[in-house]
N, C-alpha and C positions, 0 to 999 in steps of 0.2 A: 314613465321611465324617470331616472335618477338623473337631475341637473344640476352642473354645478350653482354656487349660490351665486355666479354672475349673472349667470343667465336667468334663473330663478326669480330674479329680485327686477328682473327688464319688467316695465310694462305691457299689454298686450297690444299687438299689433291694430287693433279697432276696436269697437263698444258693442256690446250684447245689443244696445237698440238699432244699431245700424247692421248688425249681422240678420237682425228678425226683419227688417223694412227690406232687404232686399230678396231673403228667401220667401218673403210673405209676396210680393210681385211673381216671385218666380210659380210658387205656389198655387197662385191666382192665372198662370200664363200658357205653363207647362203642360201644352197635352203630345198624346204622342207614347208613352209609354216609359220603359226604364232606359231604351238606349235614345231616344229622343231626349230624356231629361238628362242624359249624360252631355250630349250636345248643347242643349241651351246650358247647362255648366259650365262645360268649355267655354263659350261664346261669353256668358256674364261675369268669368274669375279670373281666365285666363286673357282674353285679347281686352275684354274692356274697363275691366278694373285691375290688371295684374297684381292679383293677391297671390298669386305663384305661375310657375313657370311649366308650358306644356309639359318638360317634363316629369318634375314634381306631378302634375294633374295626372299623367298615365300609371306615373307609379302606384298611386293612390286608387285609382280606376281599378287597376291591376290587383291589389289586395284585398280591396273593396270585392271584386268578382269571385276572390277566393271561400270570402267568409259567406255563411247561411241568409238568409234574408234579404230585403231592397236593396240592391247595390248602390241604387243612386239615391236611397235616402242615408246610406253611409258615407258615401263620398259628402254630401251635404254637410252631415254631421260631423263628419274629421275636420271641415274646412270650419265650419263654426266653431270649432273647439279649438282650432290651430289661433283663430281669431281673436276669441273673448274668455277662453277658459271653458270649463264648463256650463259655465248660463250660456255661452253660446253656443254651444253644441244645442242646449236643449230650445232652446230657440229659434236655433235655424230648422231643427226638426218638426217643430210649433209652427212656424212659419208654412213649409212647404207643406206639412200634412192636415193640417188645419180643416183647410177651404176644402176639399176634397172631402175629406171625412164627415164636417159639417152639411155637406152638400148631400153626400150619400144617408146619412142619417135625418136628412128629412123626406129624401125620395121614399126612403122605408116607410116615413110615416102616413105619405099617401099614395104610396104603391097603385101601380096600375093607371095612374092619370095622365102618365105622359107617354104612353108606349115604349116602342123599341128603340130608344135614343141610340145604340149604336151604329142604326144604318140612317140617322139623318141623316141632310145635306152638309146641313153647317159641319158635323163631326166628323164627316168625311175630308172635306175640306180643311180641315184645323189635322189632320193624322197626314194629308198629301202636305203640308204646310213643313211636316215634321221630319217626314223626308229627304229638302233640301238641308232641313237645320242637322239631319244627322252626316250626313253624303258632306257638307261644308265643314262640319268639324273632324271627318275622317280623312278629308283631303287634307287640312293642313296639320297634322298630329302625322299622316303617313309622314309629311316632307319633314316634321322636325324628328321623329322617331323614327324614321328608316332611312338614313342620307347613304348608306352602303347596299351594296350586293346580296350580302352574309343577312344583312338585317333584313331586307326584303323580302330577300329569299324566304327565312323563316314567318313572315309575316302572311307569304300568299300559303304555306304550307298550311297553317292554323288556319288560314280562310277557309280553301279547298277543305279542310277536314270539316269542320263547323257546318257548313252548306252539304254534305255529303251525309255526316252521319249529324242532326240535329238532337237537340237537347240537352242537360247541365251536363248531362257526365260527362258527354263529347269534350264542351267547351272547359269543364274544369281538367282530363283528361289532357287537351290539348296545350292549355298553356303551362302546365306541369312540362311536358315534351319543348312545350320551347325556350322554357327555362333550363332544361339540361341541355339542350341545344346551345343556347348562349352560353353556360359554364363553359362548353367543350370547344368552341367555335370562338367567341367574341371578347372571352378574357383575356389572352394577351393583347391583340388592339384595345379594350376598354384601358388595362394596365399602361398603354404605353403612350394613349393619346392624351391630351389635355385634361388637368383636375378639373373636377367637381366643381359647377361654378355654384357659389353660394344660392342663388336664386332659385338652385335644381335645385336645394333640397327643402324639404317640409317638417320643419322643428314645431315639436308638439309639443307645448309644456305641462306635464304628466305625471304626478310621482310614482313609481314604480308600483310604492304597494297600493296605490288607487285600481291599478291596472289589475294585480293581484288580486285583490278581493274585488270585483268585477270577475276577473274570470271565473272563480270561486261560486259567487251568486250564480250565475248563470246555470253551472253545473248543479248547485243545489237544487234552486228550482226546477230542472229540468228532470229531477229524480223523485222530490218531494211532492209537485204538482198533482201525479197523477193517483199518488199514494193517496193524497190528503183530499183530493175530487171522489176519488172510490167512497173513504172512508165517512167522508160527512154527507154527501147526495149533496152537496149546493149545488144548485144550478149554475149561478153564476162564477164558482171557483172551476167548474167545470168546462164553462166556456173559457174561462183565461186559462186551462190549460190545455185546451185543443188549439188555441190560437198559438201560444207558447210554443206548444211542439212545430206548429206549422212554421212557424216563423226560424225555430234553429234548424230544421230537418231538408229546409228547400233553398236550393242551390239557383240560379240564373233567373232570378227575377219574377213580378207578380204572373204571368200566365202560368209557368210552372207551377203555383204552388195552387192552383184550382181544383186538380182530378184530388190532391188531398181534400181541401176544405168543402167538393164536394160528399166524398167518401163519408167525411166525418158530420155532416149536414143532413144532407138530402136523405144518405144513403139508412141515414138512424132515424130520420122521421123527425126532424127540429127544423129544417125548411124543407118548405113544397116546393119540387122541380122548376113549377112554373116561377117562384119568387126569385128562385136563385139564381135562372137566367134573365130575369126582368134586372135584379140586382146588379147582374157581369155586364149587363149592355148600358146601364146607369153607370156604373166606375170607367168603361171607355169614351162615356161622352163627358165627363168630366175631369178638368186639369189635375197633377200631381200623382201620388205613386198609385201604380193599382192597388197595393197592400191595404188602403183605407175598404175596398170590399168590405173587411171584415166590420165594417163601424156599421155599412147596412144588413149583414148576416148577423150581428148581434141586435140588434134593432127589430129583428122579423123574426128571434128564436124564439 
């Protein structure tokens, strides 16, 4: 977005190498899944480094759940970008997806030697682990994001929906409904209680038409992709656009988008059944997002 030239010309809040040394820990730490890696976020940005304020971080969360793709390698990626610019966005994404992807791309290359890592001990124990870290970051985001009734209220309404009816449409469904719920209910208190304090909010330095053509790109490719895979046979343009689509089309995070990338895998004869479950249980017993599957589904096509 368009900043004036004061703010423009500010330095960034930190350095691309300290934004990568910490999401490269996190990266290396975080098992558990997408709303687990939401939690150790909360715990490393918001209570121990305060790089923003819960509720900055919910907002973010909030948008983040909106858009296609890892919500919590977006959330990563906003805060690296809020941080150091663009190299740190692409850094902290470096960072967290790295080790994971690394990891999964050499189980592919000896497949079969370790069994079914996702019912070891240890992995079990590292997901019970991730349980408190998520239950510890819901309790205290409930007490800073719902001190009222009205806010409660709508907060166990979207619960009860979510555990009721399960999967993305439910939960994108849902907080659609509790966003007009707030328009209708929480604007005049939001209007009439205390301003905005500086630290809630999340200034991104952005120029507008970066944003612009970025969105632009996205839509080309996602048109172009499959035109330009039909018409040359590459293999390899082919897989970057089956990934491509996976990644704009799926909504709530890496389990979601499996019955796709098996559909378009398994179901076309480019992995064997057995590889691709040996694969899913290798991506749960290692840290960072599930979206890295795809480094060992391309590795085994």
């Amino acid at each position: 977005m368009g900043l004036p030239d004061s703010v423009a010309s500010r330095p960034f809040p930190g350095s691309s190498g300290r934004v990568f040394l910490v999401f490269l820990r996190l990266g290396l730490t975080s098992f558990g899944g997408p709303v687990a890696h939401l939690g150790y976020f909360r715990t490393e940005f918001v209570e121990r480094r305060g790089w923003l304020s819960d509720r900055a971080y919910a907002d973010l969360v909030a948008l983040c759940q909106f858009l296609p793709g890892p919500a919590s390698s977006q959330v990563g990626m906003a805060i690296g970008l809020q941080r150091a610019g663009i190299l740190g966005m692409l850094v902290a994404w470096a960072g967290f997806t790295l080790p994971s992807a690394m990891l999964l791309f050499a189980f592919a290359l000896g497949i079969g030697a370790s069994g079914d890592l996702s019912q070891a001990g240890w992995v079990l124990g590292l997901k019970a682990a991730a349980v408190a870290v998520v239950a510890h970051a819901v309790l205290a985001m409930a007490r800073s994001l719902t001190p009222g009734a009205r806010r409660a209220t709508i907060a166990v309404a979207v619960m009860v929906l979510v555990l009721l009816v399960p999967g993305p449409l439910a939960m994108l469904g849902a907080m659609i409904a509790a966003g007009i719920a707030g328009l209708l209910f929480l604007a005049r208190t939001a209007h009439t209680g205390a301003p905005a304090r500086t630290e809630d909010r999340f200034p991104v330095r952005l120029h507008r038409g970066v944003s612009i053509g970025c969105l632009i790109a996205f839509a080309l490719l996602l048109v172009t992709l499959p035109i330009l895979a039909t018409a040359t046979g590459d293999a390899a343009l082919s897989l970057f656009d089956l990934f491509y689509r996976a990644g704009s089309f799926v909504f709530g995070g890496g389990h979601v988008v499996l019955p796709l990338l098996q559909a378009e895998t398994v179901q076309t004869g480019l992995v064997e059944p057995g590889a691709f479950l040996a694969g899913y249980g290798a991506a749960q017993a290692v840290p960072g997002p599930l979206f890295t599957f795809s480094a060992f589904l391309g590795a085994v096509t």
